[in-house]
LOLUM-408102 format. One line per 4 residues: number of its first residue (from 0); their letters; for each residue x, y, z negated of C-alpha. Coordinates in pm, 1 decimal. Layout:
REM LOLUM-408102
NUM = A = X:Y:Z ~ ...
***
This chain:
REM LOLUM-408102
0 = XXXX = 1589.0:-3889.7:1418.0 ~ 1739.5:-3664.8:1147.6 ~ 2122.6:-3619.8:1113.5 ~ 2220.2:-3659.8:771.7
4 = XXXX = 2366.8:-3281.8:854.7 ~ 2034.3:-3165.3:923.3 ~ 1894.5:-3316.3:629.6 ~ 2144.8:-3171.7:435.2
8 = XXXX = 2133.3:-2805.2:553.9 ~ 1753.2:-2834.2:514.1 ~ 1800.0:-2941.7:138.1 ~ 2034.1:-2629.7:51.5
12 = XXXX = 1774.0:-2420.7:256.3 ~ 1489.5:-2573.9:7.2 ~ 1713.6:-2483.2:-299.8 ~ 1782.3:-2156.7:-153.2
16 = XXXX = 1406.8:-2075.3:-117.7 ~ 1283.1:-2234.4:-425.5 ~ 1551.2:-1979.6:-628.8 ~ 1458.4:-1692.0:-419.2
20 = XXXX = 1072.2:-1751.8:-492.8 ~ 1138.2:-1795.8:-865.9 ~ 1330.6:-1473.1:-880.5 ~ 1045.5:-1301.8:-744.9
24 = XXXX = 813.6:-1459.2:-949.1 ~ 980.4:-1414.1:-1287.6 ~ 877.2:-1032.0:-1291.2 ~ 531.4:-1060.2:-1246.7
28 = XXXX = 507.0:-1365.6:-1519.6 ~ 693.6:-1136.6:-1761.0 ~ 443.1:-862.9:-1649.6 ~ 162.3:-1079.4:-1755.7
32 = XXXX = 290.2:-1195.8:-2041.0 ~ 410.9:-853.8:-2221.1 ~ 28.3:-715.4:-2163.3 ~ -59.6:-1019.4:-2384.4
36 = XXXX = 251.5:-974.8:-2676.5 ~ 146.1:-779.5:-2980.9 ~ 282.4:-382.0:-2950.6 ~ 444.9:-403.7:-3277.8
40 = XXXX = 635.3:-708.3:-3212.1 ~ 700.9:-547.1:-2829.3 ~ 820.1:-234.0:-2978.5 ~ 1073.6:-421.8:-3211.7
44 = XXXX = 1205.7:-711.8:-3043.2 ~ 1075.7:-623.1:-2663.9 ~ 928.1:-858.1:-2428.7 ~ 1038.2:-1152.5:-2400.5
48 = XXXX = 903.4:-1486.5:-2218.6 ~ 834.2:-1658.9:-2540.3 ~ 684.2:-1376.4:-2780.5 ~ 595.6:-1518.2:-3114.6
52 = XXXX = 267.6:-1287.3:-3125.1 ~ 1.6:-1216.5:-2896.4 ~ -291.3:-968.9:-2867.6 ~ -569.0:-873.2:-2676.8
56 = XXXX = -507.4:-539.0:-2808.8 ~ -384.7:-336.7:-2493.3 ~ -676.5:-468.8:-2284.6 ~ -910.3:-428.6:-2558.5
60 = XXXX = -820.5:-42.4:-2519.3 ~ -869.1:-39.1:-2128.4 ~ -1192.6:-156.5:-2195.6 ~ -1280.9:103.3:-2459.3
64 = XXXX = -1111.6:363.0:-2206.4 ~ -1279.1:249.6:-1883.1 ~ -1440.5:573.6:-1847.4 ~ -1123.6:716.1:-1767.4
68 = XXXX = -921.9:387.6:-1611.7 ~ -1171.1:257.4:-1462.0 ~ -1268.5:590.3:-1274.4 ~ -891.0:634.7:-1147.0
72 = XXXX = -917.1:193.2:-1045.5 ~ -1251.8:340.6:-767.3 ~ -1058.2:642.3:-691.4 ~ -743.5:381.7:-595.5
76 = XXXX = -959.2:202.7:-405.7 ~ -1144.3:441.3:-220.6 ~ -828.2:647.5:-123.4 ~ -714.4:330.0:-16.8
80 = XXXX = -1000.2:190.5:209.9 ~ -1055.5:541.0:379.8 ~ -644.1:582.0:458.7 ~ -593.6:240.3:535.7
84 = XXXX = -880.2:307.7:790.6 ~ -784.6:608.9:929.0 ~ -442.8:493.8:964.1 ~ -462.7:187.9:1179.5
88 = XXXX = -724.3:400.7:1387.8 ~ -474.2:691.2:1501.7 ~ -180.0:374.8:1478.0 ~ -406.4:144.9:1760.0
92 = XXXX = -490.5:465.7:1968.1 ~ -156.7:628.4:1932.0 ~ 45.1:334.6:1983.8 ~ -223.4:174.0:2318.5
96 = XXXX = -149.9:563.4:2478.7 ~ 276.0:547.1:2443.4 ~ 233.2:157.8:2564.2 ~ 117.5:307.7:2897.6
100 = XXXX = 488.9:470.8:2989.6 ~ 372.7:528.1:3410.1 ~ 106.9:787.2:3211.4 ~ 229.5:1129.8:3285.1
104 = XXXX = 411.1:1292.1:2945.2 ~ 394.8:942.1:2704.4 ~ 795.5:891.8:2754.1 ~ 798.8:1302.2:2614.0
108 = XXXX = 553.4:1155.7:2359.2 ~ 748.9:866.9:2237.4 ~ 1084.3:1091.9:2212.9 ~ 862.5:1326.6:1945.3
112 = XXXX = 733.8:1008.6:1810.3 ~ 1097.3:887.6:1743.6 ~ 1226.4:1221.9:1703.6 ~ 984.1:1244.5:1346.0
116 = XXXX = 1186.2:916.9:1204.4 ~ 1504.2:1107.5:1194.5 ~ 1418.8:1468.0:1123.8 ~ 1121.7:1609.2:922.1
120 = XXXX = 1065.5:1997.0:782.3 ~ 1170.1:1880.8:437.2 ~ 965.0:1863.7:82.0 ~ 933.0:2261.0:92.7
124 = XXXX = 778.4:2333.6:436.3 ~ 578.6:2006.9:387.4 ~ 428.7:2145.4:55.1 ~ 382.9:2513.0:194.7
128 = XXXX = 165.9:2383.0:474.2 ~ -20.8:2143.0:303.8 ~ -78.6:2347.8:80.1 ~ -140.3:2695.9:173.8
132 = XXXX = -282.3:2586.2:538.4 ~ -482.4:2288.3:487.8 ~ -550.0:2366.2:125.3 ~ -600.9:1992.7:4.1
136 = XXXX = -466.5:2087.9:-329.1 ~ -679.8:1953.1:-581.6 ~ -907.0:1729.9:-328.8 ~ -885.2:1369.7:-228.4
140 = XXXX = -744.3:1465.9:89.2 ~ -415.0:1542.2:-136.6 ~ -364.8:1141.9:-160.6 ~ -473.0:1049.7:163.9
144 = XXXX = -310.5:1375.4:448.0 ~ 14.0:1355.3:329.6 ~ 315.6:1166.8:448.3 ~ 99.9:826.8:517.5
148 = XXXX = -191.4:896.3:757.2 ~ 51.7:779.5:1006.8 ~ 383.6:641.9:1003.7 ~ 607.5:614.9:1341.6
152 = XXXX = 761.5:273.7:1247.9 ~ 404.3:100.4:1280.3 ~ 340.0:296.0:1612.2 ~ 637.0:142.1:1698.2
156 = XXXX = 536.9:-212.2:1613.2 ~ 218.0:-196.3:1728.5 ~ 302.4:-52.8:2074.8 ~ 552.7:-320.7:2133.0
160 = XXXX = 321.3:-591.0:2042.7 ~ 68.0:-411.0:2275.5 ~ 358.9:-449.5:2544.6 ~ 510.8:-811.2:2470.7
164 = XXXX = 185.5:-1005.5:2382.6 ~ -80.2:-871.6:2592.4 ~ -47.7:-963.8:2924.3 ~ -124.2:-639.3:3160.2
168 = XXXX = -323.1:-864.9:3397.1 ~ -561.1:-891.1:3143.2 ~ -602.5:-545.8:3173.1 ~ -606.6:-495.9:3546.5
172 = XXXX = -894.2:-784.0:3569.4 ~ -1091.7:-581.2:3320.3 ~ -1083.0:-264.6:3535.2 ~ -1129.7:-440.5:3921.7
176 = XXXX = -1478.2:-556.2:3712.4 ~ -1518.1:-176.1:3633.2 ~ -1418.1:-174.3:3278.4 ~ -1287.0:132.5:3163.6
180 = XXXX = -1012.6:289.5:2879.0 ~ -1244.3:239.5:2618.4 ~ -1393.1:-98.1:2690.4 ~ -1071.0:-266.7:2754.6
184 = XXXX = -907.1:-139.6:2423.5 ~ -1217.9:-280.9:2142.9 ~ -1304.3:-582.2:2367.6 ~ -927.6:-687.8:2474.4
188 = XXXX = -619.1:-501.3:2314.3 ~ -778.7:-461.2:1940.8 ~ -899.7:-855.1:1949.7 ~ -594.7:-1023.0:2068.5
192 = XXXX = -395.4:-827.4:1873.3 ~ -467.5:-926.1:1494.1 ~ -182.1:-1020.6:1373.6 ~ -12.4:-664.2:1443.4
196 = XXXX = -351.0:-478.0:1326.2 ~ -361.5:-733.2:1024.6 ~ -10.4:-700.3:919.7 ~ 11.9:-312.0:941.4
200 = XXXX = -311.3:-273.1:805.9 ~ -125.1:-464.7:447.0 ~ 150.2:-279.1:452.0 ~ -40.5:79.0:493.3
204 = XXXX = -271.8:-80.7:242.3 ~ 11.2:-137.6:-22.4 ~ 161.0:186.4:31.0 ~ -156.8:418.0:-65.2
208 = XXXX = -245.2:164.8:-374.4 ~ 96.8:204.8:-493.7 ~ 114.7:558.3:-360.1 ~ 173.9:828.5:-707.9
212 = XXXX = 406.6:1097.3:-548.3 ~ 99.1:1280.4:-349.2 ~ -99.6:1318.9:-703.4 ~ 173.4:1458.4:-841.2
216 = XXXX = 277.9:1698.9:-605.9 ~ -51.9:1848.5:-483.5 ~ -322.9:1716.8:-818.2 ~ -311.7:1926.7:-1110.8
220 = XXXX = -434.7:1774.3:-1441.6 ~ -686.7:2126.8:-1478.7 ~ -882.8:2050.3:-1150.9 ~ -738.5:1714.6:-958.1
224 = XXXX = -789.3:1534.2:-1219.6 ~ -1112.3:1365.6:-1116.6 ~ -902.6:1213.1:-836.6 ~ -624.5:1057.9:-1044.2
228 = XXXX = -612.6:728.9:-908.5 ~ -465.4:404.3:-1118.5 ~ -68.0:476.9:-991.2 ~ -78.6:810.7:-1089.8
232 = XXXX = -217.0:715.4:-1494.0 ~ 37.1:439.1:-1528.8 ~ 275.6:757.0:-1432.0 ~ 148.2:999.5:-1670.0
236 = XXXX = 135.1:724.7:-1902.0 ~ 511.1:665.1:-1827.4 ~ 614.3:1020.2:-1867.1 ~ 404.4:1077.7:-2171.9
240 = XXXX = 127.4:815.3:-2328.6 ~ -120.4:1057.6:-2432.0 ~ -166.2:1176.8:-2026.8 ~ -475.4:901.4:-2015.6
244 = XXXX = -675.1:1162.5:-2243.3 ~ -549.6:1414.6:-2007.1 ~ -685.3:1253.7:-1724.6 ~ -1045.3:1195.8:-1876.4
248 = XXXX = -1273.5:1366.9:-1643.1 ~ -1602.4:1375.3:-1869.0 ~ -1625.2:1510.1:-2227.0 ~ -1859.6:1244.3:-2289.6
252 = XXXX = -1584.8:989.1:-2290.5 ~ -1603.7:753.8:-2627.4 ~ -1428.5:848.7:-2917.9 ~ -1217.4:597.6:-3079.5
256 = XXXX = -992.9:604.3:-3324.9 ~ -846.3:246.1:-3259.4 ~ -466.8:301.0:-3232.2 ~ -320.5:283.7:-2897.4
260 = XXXX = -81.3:-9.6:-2812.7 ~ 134.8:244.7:-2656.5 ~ 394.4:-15.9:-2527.3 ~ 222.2:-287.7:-2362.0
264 = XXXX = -71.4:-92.7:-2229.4 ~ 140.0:-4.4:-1937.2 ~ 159.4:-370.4:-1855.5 ~ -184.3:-413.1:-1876.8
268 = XXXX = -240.9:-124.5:-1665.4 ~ -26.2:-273.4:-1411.0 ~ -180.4:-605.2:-1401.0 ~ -487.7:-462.9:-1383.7
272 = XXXX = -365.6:-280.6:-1050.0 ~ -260.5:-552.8:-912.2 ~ -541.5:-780.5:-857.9 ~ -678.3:-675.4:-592.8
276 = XXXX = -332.5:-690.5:-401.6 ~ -310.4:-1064.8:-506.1 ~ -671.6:-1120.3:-403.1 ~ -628.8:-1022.4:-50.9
280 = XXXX = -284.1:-1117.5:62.4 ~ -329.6:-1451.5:103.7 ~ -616.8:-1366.7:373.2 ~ -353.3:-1215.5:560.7
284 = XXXX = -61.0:-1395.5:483.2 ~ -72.7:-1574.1:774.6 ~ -70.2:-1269.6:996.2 ~ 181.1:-1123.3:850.8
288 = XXXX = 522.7:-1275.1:987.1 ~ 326.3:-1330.7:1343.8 ~ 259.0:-983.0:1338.9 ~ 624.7:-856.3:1236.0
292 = XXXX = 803.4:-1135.3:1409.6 ~ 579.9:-1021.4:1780.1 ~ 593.6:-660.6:1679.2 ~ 926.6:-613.0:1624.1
296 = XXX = 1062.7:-736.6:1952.2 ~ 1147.1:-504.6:2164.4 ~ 1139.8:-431.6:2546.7
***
């Protein structure tokens, strides 16, 4: 039976949450609403949660510019499919080889693995060598190489989920009926261990959608501009609103000579680029604390 304590503490805990959730949803509503508010009105009285006129205007213009938006909306989501990939593939198999610490070298393996969190060569080195020795300058490679193909913090989490939740006789049965490396890690480790895969495989998702810092250090508006994904336009469209006719990629874009809602296209944009993102999280909501929560605990 509940204490009138408990009760108590679990109504301030509701209020708590309910205020936290509103908070967090008050941006995106105001988002949503200032790609619907006139420009004119935006530009004088800025957005508000009431605006006293709406248009379709800004999205009117993404449609009339989907040539050049919608070309950097596939190029977001191909960058992101094929890193997200790639990622949790060198993640699992990185992470299943450190888990195994009686393997000769993997404790020398997990110091350099560590070792990377706290020091790095620094923006200039980086640059040099991506540059100059894997030349991905100007190539797709530019938004998928750099900085996020792996990242030692979900190594981390997935090794000690690996090590916490798997139970190593599962693993020792497998091989007395002759199964071997391979076998055991896509018919054992990578099925009981969705939540991890499920929850780092979001979070490496969200950071190459939202990812604009690789475009604009190593894509050049002359000849990377074919691989300007949507981040990278709502950038140049930040810095300077005429960057989205930059970033056409075909001279037989349409002409128009509809004004541009300069002001509240960027919150169309950004609506627009986040659809997807609030399409699929709640298929792995439910993975998501599971997978921190077992991931994070350590040995």
């Amino acid at each position: 039976m509940k204490t009138r304590e408990h009760l108590g503490t679990q109504f301030i805990t509701n209020v708590i949450c309910a205020i936290a959730t509103i908070v967090a949803l008050l941006p995106f509503i105001l988002l949503v609403l200032a790609s619907f508010t006139d420009n004119n009105w935006a530009s004088v009285n800025g957005f508000s949660f009431f605006p006293k006129e709406w248009s379709l205007s800004a999205y009117k213009y993404i449609a009339m510019k989907w040539g050049t938006i919608g070309h950097a909306y596939l190029m977001t989501i191909i960058v992101t499919v094929i890193g997200t990939v790639t990622s949790l593939f060198i993640s699992v198999l990185f992470a299943y080889g450190i888990s195994k610490q009686w393997v000769p070298g993997m404790k020398v393996v997990s110091f350099i693995l560590i070792f990377t969190m706290l020091f790095n060569g620094g923006l200039v080195s980086t640059y040099y060598c991506y540059i100059r020795v894997w030349d991905i300058k100007d190539t797709i490679w530019a938004l998928i190489v750099p900085n996020m193909l792996m990242n030692a913090f979900n190594i981390i989490l997935i090794r000690n989920y690996f090590i916490n939740s798997i139970p190593i006789s599962l693993e020792e049965a497998a091989r007395i009926d002759g199964a071997g490396v391979v076998r055991i890690l896509t018919s054992i480790i990578i099925p009981l261990s969705k939540p991890i895969i499920a929850t780092i495989g979001l979070m490496t998702a969200l950071s190459y959608w939202n990812d604009w810092q690789n475009g604009l250090y190593y894509l050049s508006a002359r000849g990377g501009s074919q691989y300007f994904t949507i981040q990278i336009v709502l950038n140049n469209i930040s810095d300077d609103i005429r960057a989205i006719a930059a970033a056409a990629t075909s001279s037989s874009a349409i002409a128009t000579n509809v004004k541009m809602p300069s002001t509240t296209i960027r919150m169309a944009i950004a609506v627009v680029g986040i659809i997807p993102i609030i399409i699929i999280y709640p298929f792995f909501q439910r993975y998501l604390v599971k997978g921190i929560t077992l991931g994070g605990v350590k040995e």
